[in-house]
N, C-alpha and C positions, 0 to 999 in steps of 0.2 A: 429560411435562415433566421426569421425575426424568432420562433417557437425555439430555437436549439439557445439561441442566443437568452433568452429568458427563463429556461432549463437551466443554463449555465447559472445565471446569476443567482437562482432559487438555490441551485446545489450549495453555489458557494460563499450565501449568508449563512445557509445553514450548519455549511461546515467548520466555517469559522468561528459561530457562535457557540457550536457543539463544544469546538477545539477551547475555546477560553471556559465554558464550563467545565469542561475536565480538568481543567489547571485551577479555576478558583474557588468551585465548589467544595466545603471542606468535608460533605457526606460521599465517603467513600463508594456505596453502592449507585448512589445516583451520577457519580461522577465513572461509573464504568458502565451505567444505561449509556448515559451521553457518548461515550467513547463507543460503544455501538451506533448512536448518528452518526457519529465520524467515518466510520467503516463504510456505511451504507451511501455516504455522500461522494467519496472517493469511488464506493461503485457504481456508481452515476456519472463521476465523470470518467471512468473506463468505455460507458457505455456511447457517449458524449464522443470518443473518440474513436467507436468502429474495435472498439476489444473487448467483445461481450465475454469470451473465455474466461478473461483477466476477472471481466466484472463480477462474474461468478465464482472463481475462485476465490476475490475476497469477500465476496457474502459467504462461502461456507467458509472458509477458511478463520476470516478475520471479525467480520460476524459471527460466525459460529461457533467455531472452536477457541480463540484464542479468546474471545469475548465471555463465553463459559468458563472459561480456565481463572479466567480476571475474579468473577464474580461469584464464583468457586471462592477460590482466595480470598474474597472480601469477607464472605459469610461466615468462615471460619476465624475468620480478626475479631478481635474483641474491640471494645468501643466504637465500632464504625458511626457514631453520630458525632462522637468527639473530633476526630479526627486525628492526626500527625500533631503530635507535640512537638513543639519548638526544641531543638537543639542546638549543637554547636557548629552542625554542618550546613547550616542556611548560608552564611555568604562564603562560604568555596559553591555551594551549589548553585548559589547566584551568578558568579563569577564565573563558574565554566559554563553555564545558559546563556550567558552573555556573548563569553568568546565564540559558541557554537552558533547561537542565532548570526553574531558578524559574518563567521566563516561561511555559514548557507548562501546568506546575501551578496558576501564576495563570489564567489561561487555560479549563484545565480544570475547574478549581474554580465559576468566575466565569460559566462560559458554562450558558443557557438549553439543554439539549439536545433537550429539545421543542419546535423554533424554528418547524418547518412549523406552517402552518394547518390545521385539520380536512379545510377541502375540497384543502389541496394533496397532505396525506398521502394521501386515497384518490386522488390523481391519479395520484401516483406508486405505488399499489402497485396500482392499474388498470392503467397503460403495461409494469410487471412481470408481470402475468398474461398479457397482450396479447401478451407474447413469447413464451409456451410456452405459449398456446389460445388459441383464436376468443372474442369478447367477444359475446354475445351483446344484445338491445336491452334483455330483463328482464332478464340481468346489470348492467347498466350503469342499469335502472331504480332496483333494489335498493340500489345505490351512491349512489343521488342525483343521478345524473346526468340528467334527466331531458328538457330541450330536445335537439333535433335536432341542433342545431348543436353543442353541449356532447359531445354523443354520438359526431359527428363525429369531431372533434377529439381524442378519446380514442381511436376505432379508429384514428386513420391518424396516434399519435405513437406516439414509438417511444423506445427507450434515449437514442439520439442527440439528439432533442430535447430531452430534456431535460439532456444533458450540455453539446448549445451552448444551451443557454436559463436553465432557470432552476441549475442545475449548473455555470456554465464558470467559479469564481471554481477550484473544487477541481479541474475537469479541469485549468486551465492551471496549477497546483500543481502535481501529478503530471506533467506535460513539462519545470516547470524539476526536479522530482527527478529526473526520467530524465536529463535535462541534469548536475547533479550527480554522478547516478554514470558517465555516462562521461566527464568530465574527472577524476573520481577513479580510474577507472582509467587513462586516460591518462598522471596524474600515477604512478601507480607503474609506468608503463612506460618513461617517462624516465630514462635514464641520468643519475646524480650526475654533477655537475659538476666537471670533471678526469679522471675514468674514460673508457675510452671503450670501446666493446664490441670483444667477440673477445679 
């Protein structure tokens, strides 16, 4: 326990450090390296928690592809050493960072995070063994699972189902963030307005 426990805490210096370099770094390319830490330390603590799939998924996904896409985008920006020139939209953007970071913390503070039910927890960490070995019927006796039909229905679900079933509030979360960050990179690949390229 002491090794998972020092894993944790390596992840999550690291992520955090990752996370405020990306926010105060003003070199655009090295501040979408850094946010590739970030990706890979989130998949660390997937792994941390018995959701290798997940963890994989954001290595290619969030590592990979959206990470590419970022720094895509960057390469194509002009002055990336300079950085964001000061505007007139720093304090509303301040301001709504501010009410958003509250709302998280209320949020997080506020929420039950033992929400599942006893029997949905072992549902779900049944459908997670089911993906890497065979469930056997005294595995699944042991679990409490014990009618046929219940038995069923644990062998033949899978990740998927549960991500369109009792999971799709947080799947369709994670598509409008995917959504997010490619109009934010699109947005930094747009040419200002009166420039024009070349």
């Amino acid at each position: 326990m002491l090794f998972q426990d020092v894993v944790f805490w390596i992840l999550s210096i690291t992520a955090i450090a990752a996370a405020l370099g990306v926010v105060l770094i003003k070199d655009l390319f090295r501040a979408a390296l850094l946010l590739v830490v970030v990706f890979i330390a989130v998949s660390g603590f997937f792994v941390l928690l018995s959701a290798e799939f997940l963890a994989v998924v954001q290595v290619l996904i969030y590592a990979g592809a959206i990470a590419i896409l970022i720094i895509f985008a960057v390469m194509l920006t002009r002055d990336i050493q300079r950085g964001n020139m000061p505007n007139r939209m720093q304090i509303p953007a301040a301001v709504f960072a501010s009410l958003l970071l509250a709302s998280l913390i209320t949020v997080a503070v506020d929420t039950k995070w033992d929400f599942l039910p006893a029997e949905q927890q072992e549902r779900v960490e049944l459908v997670q063994t089911s993906a890497v070995t065979t469930l056997t019927d005294e595995t699944l006796a042991e679990s409490g699972v014990t009618a046929p039909e219940d038995q069923a229905d644990v062998q033949e679900a899978g990740l998927a189902d549960l991500l369109i079933g009792d999971y799709v509030l947080p799947f369709e979360a994670v598509s409008v963030l995917l959504l997010a960050a490619l109009i934010g990179a699109l947005v930094l690949v747009r040419p200002s307005p009166g420039t024009g390229r070349g």
